[in-house]
N, C-alpha and C positions, 0 to 999 in steps of 0.2 A: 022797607024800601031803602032809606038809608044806609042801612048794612049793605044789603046788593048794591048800592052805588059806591060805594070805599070798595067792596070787592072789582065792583068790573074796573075802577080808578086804576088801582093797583093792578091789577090784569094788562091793562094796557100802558102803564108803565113799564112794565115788564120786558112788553113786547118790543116798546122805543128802544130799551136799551139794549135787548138781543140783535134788537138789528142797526142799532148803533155798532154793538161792538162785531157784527157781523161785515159790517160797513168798514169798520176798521181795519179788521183783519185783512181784508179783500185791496184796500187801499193799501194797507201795508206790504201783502204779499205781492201789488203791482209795482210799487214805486221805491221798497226797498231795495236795499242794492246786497245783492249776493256775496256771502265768503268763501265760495265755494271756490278752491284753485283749481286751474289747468289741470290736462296732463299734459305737462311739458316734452315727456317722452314722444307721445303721440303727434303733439304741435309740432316741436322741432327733428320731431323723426332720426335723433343722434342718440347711439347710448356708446358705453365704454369709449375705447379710443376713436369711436365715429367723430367726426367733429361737421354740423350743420353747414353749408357754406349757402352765405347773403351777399349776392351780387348786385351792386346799388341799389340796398334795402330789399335786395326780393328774395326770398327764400326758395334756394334753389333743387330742393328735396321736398316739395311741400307736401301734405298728405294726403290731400284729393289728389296729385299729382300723379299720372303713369309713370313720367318722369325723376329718376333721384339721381341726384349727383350729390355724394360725401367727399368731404377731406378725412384725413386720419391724424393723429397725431402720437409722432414721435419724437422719443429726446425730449419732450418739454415743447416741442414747436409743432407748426400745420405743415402737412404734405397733399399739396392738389394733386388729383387725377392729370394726366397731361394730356388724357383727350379733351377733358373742360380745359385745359390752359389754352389748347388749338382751339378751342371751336367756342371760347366766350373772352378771354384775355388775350393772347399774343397767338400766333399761328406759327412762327417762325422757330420754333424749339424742336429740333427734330431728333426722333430715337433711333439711332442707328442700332439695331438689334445685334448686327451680325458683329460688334465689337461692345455692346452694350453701354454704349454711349452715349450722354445727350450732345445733339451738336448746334453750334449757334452760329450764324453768320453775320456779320457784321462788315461794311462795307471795306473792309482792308484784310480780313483774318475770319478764321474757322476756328472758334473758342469750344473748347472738348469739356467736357467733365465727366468721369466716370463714378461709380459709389462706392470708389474707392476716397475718393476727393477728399478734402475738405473746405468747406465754405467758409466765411470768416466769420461766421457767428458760430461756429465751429462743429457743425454737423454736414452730412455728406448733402451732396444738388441733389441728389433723386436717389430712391431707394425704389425697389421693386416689391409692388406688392397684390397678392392675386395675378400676376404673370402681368402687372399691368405696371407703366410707370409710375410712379409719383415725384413730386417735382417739392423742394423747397419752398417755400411762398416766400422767402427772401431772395432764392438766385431765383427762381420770378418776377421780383421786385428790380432786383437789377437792372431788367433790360426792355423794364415795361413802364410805361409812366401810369401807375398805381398808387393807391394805401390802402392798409387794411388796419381793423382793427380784430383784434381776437380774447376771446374769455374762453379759457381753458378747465378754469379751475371748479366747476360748476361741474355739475354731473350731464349734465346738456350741453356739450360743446360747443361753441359757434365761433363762425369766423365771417368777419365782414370785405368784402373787398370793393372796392370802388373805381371803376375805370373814367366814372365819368365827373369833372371837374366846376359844373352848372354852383350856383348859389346856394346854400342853406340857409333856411330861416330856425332861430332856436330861437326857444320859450324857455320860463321857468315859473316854475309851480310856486301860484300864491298859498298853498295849503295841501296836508296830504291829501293824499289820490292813490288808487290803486289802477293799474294799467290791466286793463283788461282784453278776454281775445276777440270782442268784437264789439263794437258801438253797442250798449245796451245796459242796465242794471243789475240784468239779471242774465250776462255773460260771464261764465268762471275772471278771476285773477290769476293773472300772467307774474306780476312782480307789482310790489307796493314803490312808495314814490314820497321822498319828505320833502317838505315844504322849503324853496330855491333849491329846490333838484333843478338841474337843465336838461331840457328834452329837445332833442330835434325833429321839426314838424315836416309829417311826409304829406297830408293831406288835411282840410279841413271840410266837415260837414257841419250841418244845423246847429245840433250840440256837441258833437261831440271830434275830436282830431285825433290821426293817425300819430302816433311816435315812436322813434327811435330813443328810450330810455339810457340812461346816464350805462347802468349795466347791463346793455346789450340785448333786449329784448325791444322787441316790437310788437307794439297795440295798442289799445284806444284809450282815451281819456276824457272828461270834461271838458267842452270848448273854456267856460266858464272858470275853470281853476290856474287857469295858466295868465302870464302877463310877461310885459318887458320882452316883446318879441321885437329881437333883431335879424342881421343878416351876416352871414361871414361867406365869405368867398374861400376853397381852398386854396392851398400854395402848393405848387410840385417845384420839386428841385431836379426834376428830371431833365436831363440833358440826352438828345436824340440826336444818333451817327447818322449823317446824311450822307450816300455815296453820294458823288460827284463825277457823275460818267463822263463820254465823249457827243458832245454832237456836230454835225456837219454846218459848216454855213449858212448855207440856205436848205430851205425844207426840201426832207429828199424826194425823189421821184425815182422808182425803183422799177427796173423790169426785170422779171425774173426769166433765166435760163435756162431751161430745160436741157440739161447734158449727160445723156445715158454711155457717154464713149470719151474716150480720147478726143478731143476737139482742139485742132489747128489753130492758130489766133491770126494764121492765114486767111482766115474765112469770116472774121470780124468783122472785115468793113462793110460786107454786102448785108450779116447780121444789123447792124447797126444804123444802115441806111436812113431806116425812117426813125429814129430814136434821137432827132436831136434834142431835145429838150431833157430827157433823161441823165442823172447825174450819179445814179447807182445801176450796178449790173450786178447780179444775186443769182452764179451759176450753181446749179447741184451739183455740187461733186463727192459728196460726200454721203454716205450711207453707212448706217449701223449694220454689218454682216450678221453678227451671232450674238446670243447670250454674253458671251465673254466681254461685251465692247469693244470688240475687233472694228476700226472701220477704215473702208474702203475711201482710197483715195483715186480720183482722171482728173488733181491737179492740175494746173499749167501754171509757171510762172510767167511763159513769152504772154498768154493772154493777159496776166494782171499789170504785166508794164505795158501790152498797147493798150489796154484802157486806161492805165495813169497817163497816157501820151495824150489821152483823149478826153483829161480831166475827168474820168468815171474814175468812180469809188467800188471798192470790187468786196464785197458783204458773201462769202462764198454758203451755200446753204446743206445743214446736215439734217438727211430725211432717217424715217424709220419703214419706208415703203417700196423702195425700188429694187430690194433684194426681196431675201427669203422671210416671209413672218418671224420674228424677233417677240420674246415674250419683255416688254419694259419693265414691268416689275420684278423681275431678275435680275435687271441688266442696273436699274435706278437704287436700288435696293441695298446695292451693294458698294461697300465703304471704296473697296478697293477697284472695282470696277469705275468708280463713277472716276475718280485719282485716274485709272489708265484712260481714259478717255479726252480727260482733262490734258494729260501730257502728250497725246497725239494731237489734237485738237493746239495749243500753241504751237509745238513744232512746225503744223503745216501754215499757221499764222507767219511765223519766222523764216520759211522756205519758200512758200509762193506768194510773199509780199502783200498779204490780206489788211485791208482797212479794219474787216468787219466779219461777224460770224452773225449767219442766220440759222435757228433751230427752228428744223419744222416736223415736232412729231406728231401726228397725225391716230384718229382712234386709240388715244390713250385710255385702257381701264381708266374705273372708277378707283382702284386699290393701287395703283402705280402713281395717280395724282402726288401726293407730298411727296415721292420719292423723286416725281422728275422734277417738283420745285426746290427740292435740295441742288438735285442736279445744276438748274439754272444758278441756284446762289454759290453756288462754289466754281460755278463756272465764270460767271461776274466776277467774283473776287481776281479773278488773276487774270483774267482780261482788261479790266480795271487797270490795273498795275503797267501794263503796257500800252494803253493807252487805246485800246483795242476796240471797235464797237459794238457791242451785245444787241440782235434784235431778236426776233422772237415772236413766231406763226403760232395764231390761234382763231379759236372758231367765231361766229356771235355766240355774245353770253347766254343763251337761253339757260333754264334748268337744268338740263340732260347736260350742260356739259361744265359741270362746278366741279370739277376734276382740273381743270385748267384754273389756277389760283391770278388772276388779274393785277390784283392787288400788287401780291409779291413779286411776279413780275413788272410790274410799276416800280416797286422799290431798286430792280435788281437788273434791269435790262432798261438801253435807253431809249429804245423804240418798241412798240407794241404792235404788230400788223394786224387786223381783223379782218381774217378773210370772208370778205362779201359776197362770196359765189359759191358755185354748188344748192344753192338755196333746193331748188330740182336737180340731180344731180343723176347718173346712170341706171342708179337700185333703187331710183322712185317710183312710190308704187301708183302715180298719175302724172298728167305731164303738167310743164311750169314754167316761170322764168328760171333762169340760171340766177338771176341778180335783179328782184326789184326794186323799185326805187323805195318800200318801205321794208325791204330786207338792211337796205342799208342806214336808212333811219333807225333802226335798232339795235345794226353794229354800232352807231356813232351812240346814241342816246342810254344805251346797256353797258356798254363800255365806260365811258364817261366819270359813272360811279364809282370805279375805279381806277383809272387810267388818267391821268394828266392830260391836256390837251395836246399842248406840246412834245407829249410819246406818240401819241396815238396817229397810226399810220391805217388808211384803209385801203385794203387789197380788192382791185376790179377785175372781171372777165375780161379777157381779149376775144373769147370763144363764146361759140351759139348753138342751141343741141333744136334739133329736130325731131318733133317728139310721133308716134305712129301709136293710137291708140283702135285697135280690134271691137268688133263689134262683142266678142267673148271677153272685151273689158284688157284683153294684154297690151301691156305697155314697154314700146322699148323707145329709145331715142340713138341718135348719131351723133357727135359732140367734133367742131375744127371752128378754124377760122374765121372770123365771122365775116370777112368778105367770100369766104368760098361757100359759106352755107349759104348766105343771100341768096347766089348764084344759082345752088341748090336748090333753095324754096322755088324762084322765080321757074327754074325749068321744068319744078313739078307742079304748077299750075297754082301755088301759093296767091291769096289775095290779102295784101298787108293795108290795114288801118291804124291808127295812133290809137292806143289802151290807157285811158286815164289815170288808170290803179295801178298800172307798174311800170309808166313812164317809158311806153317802149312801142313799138311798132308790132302790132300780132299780126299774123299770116297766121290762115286757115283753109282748108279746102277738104273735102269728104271723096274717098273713092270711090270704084266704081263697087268692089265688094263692101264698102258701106264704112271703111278706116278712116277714122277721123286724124288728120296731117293737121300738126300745129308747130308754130313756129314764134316765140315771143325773140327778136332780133337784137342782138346788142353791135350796134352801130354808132353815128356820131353822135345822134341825136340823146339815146342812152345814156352813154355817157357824158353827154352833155347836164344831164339831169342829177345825173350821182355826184359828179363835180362838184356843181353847187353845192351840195348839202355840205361837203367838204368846206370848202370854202368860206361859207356862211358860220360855220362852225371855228374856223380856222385852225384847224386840226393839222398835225405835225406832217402829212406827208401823205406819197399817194403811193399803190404798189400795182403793177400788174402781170395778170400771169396770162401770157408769156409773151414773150420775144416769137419771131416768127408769125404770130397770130395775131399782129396789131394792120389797123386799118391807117391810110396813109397821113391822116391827121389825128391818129389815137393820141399820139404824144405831145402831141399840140395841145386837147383838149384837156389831157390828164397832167399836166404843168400847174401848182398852182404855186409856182413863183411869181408869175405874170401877175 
């Protein structure tokens, strides 16, 4: 009995220790920490001359990403895409293909650089590569208030760039550490870490924080092994060219003139009649004919000196609609074209005595957009120079219309007009107001984001459409004056009530064949309502379209000198 008892002892000693060291093992395989390294290839998705690009710490090529944007590197240095330079650093770098240039505007001068160039760090601005630009990340650096940091020398190339200037907080390692790719012990190693390495902390969790490591990698560590966290602020030595445009004395109030002919300046005064508070007059005379940037002039100089007699400021307006369709990104595209356009465009400043140019191109492509904000910035520059005023017709911001650049127009024109009408407009496919009161909430508050207050001019209806919708759902409307549509509603049996939702006076009535007649009215009260927001806002200026189509206190109401 004895003996069986040292047996089964020993038997279950055995077994303590198999499942000790079973225990072990299990603890060890959970809480030791892995040597297993990255693949960095895969992490930072750069190989050969690819080079990674990190835009304030985020990796902009990542690998779950559908998304990849690379640099390249040549000569020893980083070459960005220039579509990433437009659409995450600077926007204002434009490739003139047709001389293969890049061109930069700057509020006095049109700075060229070809790849023929050379930069002073002694490599060309841009080089072409895959039919696609690339840019210098130094003549980048010039003109952008940026820093970058870069590690080249690594078989995983990266490049760090930073636009934005907020606080950093750095640590430094009480002890080594390995940075790894993701909070956990048993995450591969990105790059080891000795003891007063300094890391820059992107994020902190329970145990563990994000870093930006000494040699350029990004990943997690030990909360626990770091100490001595401070803060450092960066420093730019960037210095930013600020045009210095023209503006009027008091906020303008603009009506605009619809002039399809030869117009008498004979015929002004009775024009003008109800327009006294008006201190701009913004006739069209000007149209783009063709491809070539031909345009058409029914200047008058006797009209711009009786409106100087009549203290108006005379802002003449260049459409892209009252001729023959015009393709813009032919016409915008081209080096030489936008130059001739430019030297007609002064000369008629210098001969019919112009205050002011107003551009209004209208259904601009999606693909012509940076070609006509080249346009405007070259057209600023030498309008500038004379002292000339730059303004500049566009839509509300919505989506659909990020072709019309805001922004660079802010920088580059000294008025912004947001045209607040048409909201329903001829080729709508239901009927509407022309201009609600929170259509125009959204020119001011959309615009905003981009536009100065002090640019931002908002453009009102003078006119009112009458809208006729069929019981087969067709819809057409009649678009004038909005005291002769009144007139209109009223004789065709219109019943007008006040509309809460678009601050406007609706008429409604039903035919006999069952057509539903609707009529949302822009009158005083209308524009009583849009005013204010104006106002409340104190926003640079009012515009409206047109002369001939105002009611006899429009211009009363639309004054916000007063």
């Amino acid at each position: 009995m004895r003996k069986k008892g040292k047996i089964l002892s020993k038997f279950v000693w055995f077994v303590v220790i198999l499942f000790f060291i079973f225990a072990s093992y299990k603890a060890y395989q959970r809480y030791s920490f892995t040597k297993e390294r990255a693949d960095l290839a895969k992490y930072i998705g750069a190989t050969g001359d690819e080079v990674a690009i990190y835009l304030n710490d985020n990796l902009q090529n990542h690998y779950d990403s559908d998304i990849k944007h690379k640099a390249i590197m040549q000569h020893g240095t980083v070459y960005i895409p220039l579509s990433f330079v437009k659409a995450f650093i600077n926007n204002r770098f434009y490739f003139a293909r047709d001389i293969n240039k890049i061109l930069y505007c700057i509020p006095d001068e049109i700075r060229v650089s070809g790849d023929t160039d050379i930069h002073q760090i002694g490599n060309a601005p841009h080089i072409i590569f895959k039919d696609e630009p690339y840019l210098l990340i130094d003549y980048v650096k010039d003109y952008t208030n940026m820093r970058y940091d870069s590690y080249l020398d690594d078989e995983n190339k990266r490049v760090y760039i930073y636009t934005d200037w907020d606080k950093e907080t750095i640590a430094y390692l009480k002890s080594r550490e390995s940075a790894r790719l993701q909070g956990g012990n048993k995450s591969p190693v990105i790059t080891d870490l000795k003891k007063g390495e300094e890391v820059k902390v992107l994020e902190k969790m329970t145990k563990w924080i994000k870093v930006k490591t000494a040699d350029g990698y990004i990943g997690y560590i030990r909360k626990n092994k770091v100490n001595k966290e401070t803060e450092r602020i960066p420093i730019s030595d960037y210095i930013e060219i600020v045009r210095k445009g023209t503006k009027l004395d008091k906020k303008p109030c603009i009506g605009f003139h619809q002039v399809l002919s030869n117009y008498s300046a004979s015929k002004l005064p009775e024009l003008l009649k109800n327009a006294k508070n008006m201190n701009v007059i913004a006739p069209t005379w000007y149209v783009i004919r063709n491809n070539d940037g031909d345009i058409r002039s029914i200047a008058n100089d006797a009209y711009s000196q009786y409106c100087h007699g009549k203290k108006l400021s005379v802002w003449a307006t260049i459409n892209n609609f009252d001729l023959e369709d015009v393709d813009e990104k032919a016409i915008f595209s081209n080096t030489l074209t936008r130059r001739k356009m430019i030297d007609k465009i002064l000369r008629e400043v210098a001969v019919n005595s112009l205050d002011g140019i107003n551009l209004d191109i209208e259904q601009l492509s999606y693909d012509a957009g940076e070609d006509y904000t080249e346009f405007v910035r070259e057209l600023s520059i030498e309008l500038t120079k004379i002292g000339c005023i730059l303004s500049i017709d566009t839509y509300v911001p919505y989506g659909f219309n990020k072709q019309y650049d805001l922004k660079e127009y802010n920088d580059f024109c000294d008025y912004v007009i947001i045209m607040c009408y048409d909201e329903h407009y001829s080729g709508s496919k239901e009927a509407g107001s022309v201009s609600s009161i929170n259509y125009v909430k959204d020119g001011i508050n959309l615009s905003l984001t981009n536009v100065d207050k002090d640019k931002l001019i908002i453009g009102l209806p003078y006119y009112t459409r009458i809208w006729t919708t069929t019981t087969e759902g067709k819809v057409t409307s009649i678009a004038g004056a909005s005291q002769a549509m009144e007139s209109a509603a009223l004789t065709q049996g219109l019943k007008f009530t006040f509309d809460e939702t678009t601050c406007q006076n609706y008429g409604v009535k039903t035919t006999q064949e069952g057509s539903l007649v609707e009529c949302w009215m822009e009158d005083d009260l209308s524009l009583a309502y849009k005013v204010h927001e104006i106002k409340k806002m104190d926003l640079a200026g009012t515009a409206a379209w047109k002369l001939t189509q105002e009611r006899e206190n429009f211009f009363k109401i639309i004054n916000i000198n007063e």
